[in-house]
C-alpha positions, 0 to 999 in steps of 0.5 A: 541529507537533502530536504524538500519542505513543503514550501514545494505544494507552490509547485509551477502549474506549468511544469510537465512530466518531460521537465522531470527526466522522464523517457519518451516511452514512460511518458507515453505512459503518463498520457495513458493515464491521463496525468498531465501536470505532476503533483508536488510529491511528484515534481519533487521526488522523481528528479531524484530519484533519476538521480539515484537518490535514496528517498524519504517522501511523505504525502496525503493520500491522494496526491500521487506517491504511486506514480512519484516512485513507479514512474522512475523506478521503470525508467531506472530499471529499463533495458535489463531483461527478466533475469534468473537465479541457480539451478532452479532459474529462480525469478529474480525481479530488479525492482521491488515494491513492498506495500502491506494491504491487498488493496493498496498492491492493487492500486499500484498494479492499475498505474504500472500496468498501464506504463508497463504496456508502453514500455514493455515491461513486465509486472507481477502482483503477489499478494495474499487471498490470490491462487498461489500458483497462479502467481508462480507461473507469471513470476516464472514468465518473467518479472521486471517489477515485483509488487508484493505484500509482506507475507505473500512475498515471503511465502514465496521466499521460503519456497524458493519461487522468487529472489531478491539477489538482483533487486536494483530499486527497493520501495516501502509504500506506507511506509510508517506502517510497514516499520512499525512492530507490526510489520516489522518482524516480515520487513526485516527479513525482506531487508536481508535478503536484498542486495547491500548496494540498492536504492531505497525509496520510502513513501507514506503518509507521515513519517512520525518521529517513532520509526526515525532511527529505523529510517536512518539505519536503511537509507544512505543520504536520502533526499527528504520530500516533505509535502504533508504535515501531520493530520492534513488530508488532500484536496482531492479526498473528501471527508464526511461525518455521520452522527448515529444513535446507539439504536440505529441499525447500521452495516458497515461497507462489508455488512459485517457488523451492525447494531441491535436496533430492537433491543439494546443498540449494541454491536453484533456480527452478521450471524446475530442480526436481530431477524425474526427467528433470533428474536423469537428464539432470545424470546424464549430464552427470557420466559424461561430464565428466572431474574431480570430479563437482559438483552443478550448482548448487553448487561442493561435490562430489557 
């Protein structure tokens, strides 16, 4: 095992993209998104991965890690065509990336659509929420680079609309989330369905102690990219406290909940905001109830 420590964040400004094994055409990828100087995680993780390396890489979020393994990936994978599997001509991807939220798959699809234009490749983002067929018909029009959420990607497995018998690359994004026990049981059905001789890459935040063992058992004498430590965010990302009191009423970036600011101050969802004709109707479940009048979503007395 190789390890990079995080003496690496003393990256040279000067460095370039080209400095680090790239290929013209995943360069003029680079260009279109703007990147002109690598980050550390990715100074240090794409020679390696070049290299055929299997990688443990943790990052804060913000600096990078979607590149640091997209980039080298599309290389490793580029000149195969978009290859079929039995009778059924089955899609069958080279490269895979598995990442547990929609929004994070989302991300993703922005960097690799982008390179993928100037390299020809192509991309397929499945993930849940999204139409079903919709995502057949463009895994069945051909797919280099599969990114999938766990269980959208094995809704399709188990349909038999996708194989992963030729998948060359494998990557775990957030990976301290995807072996931990709540993905886990999804994840390991993914593993056992990949080719036995692949090369794995883990990305993620931190790499806690807990999914050691796992991390071991999945990966052949990985290189080691260490840039966080545990609890320290980005440069790049911003942080901000707000102090509210218990009767403040507050909506969440979704609306979905907020607080009972006329009454008690405790949580209620979207369908029991304190609005005039839920007032009147609490109101006149109170006059009609014997005892102490209570708020309805609290055990403290009105």
């Amino acid at each position: 095992m190789q390890f990079f420590g995080s003496w690496g964040i003393l990256v040279d400004m000067d460095m370039t993209f080209a400095e680090l094994g790239l290929n013209e055409q995943i360069l003029a990828g680079v260009a279109d998104l703007g990147f002109t100087t690598p980050t550390p995680v990715q100074a240090q993780a794409i020679p390696e991965v070049l290299r055929g390396r299997d990688i443990v890489a943790s990052a804060q979020t913000g600096t990078g890690k979607t590149a640091a393994f997209a980039l080298p990936t599309l290389q490793l994978i580029a000149g195969t065509e978009p290859e079929t599997v039995g009778k059924k001509h089955t899609p069958a991807p080279h490269a895979l990336v598995v990442t547990p939220t929609r929004e994070l798959a989302q991300q993703i699809e922005k960097v690799v659509s982008v390179v993928c234009g100037r390299t020809g490749q192509r991309a397929v983002i499945v993930m849940g929420g999204a139409k079903f067929d919709r995502q057949i018909k463009d895994l069945r029009a051909g797919c280099d680079l599969l990114v999938a959420t766990p269980g959208r990607l094995l809704d399709l497995m188990e349909h038999g609309n996708v194989s992963l018998a030729r998948v060359q690359v494998m990557v775990l994004d957030e990976a301290d989330r995807m072996l931990d026990m709540g993905f886990w049981p999804s994840v390991r059905k993914i593993l056992a369905a990949l080719p036995e001789q692949r090369q794995t890459l883990l990305f993620s935040a931190t790499i806690p102690p807990s999914i050691k063992s796992t991390v071991d058992a999945m990966l052949h004498d990985p290189a080691v990219v260490e840039i966080a430590r545990i609890g320290e965010t980005a440069e790049t990302v911003e942080e901000h406290l707000r102090r509210l009191s218990a009767c403040s009423s507050f909506a969440g970036p979704s609306g979905a909940w907020t607080t009972c600011a006329r009454r008690c101050g405790a949580p209620i969802s979207r369908s029991r905001r304190c609005t005039p004709t839920a007032r009147r109707r609490r109101a006149k479940r109170r006059s009609s109830a014997s005892g102490p009048q209570r708020c309805r979503y609290s055990s403290r007395p009105t």
